[in-house]
C-alpha positions in Angstrom: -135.8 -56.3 95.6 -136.1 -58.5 99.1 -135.9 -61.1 97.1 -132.5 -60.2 95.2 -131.3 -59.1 98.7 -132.2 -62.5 100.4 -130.6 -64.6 97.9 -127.1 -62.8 99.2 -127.7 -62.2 103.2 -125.9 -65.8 103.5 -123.0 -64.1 102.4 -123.5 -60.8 104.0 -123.3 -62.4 107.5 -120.5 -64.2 106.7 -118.5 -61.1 105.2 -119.5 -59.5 108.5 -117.9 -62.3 110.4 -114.9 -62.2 108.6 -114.8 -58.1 108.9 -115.2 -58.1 112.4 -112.6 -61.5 113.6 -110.1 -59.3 111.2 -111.0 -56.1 112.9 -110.5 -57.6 116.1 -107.2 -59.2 115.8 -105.8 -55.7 114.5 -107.2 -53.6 117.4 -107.6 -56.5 120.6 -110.0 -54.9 122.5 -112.4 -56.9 123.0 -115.4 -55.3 121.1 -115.9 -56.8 117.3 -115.3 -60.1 118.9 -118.8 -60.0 120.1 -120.3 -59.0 117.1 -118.2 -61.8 115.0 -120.0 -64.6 117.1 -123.3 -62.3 117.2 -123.0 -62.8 112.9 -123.0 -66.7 113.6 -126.6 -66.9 114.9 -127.8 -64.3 111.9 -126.1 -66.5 109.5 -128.3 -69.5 110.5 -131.6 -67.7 110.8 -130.6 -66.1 107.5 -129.8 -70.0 105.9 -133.4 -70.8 107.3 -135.6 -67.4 107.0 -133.9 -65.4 104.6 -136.8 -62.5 103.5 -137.0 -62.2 107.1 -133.8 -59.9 106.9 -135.3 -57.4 109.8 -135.0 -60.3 112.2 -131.8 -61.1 111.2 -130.3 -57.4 112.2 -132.2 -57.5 115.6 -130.9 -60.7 116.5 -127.2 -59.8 115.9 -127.7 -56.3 117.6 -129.2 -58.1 120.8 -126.5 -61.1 120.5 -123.7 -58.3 119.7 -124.4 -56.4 122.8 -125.5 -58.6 125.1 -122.7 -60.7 124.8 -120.7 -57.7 125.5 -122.1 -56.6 128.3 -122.0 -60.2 129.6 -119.0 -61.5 129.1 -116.4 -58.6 128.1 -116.0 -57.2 132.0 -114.7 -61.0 132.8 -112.8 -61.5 130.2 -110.4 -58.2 130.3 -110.1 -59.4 133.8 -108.8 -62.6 133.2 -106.6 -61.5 130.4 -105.3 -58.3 131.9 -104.2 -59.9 135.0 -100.7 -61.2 134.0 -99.4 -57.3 133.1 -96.5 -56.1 135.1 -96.3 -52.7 135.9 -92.9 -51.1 136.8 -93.5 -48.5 139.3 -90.3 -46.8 140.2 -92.5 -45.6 142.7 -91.6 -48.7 144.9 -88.0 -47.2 144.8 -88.9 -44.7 147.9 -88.0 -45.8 151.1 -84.9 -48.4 149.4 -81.5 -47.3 150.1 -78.7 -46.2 147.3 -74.6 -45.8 147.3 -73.5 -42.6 146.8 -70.9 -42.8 144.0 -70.5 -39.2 142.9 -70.8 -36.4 145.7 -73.7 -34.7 146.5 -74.2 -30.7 147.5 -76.8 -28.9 148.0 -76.0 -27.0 144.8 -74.8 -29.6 142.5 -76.2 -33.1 141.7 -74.2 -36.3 141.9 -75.0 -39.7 141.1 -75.8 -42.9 143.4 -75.9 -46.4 142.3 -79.3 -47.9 143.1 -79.8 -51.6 142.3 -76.9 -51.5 140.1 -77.7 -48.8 137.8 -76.5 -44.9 138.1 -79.3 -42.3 138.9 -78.5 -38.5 139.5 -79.6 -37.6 143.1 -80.0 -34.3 144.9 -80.2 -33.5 148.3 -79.8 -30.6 150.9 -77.0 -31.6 152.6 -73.5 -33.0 151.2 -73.0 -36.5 151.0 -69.6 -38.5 150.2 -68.8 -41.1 147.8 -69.9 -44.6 149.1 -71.9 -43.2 151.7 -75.6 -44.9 152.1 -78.6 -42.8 151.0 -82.3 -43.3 151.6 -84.6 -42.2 148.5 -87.3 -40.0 150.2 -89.0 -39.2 146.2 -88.3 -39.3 142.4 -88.7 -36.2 140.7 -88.6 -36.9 136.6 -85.5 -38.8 136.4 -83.7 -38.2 140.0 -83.9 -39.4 143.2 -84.3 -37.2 146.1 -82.1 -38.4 149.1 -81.0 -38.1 152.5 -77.8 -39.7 154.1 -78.2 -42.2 156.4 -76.8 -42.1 159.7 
């Protein structure tokens, strides 16, 4: 039976590879990467020793994970580095033109970076008055007229 199984672990490791490249490029997560070059060093061993199937399965487990834990923190590090967040967060503190009045019981509308957000505020502010965005609640800015 080993020896029916042996004759085919040449192409097991290298099915594996395959699997786990494919895997990878559908899910980019940096995990079956690992275990696609782990199957590289199994495929050799398995070209050279290939009853000794056992081996074979330990040495792409400790290839698998140790490259892994080795090399994956780095890598998402250097790779994750270029993403830009947008944070309207950043917006607090900025200043906005008030371009449909404000009450303290109805919302109006202020042009911020030249797009149109609703805005509420306490007081009432005119048209083309200056604003100061104290928060953002969902989709509107909280404001306060400048002085």
């Amino acid at each position: 039976m080993i020896a029916i199984i042996s004759d085919y672990i040449v192409w097991f490791w290298l099915a594996v590879f395959v699997i786990t490249i494919v895997i990878e490029f559908i899910t980019v997560e940096f995990v079956s990467i690992w275990f696609a070059l782990a199957s590289i060093p199994s495929l050799i061993l398995s070209i050279f020793l290939p009853e000794n199937i056992a081996l074979q399965i330990i040495l792409f487990f400790i290839s698998g994970f140790g490259l892994m834990l080795l090399t994956r923190p780095a890598l998402i590090k250097y790779f994750k580095k270029n993403i830009v967040t947008t944070n309207v967060d950043s917006y607090v503190g900025k200043t906005a033109i008030v371009i449909k009045e404000i009450t303290s019981i109805s919302r109006g509308q202020v042009d911020f970076e030249h797009m149109i957000w609703t805005a509420v505020s306490s007081e009432t502010i005119e048209v083309g008055k200056q604003v100061k965005i104290l928060s953002i609640e969902g989709n509107k800015f909280i404001v306060t007229k400048i002085d």
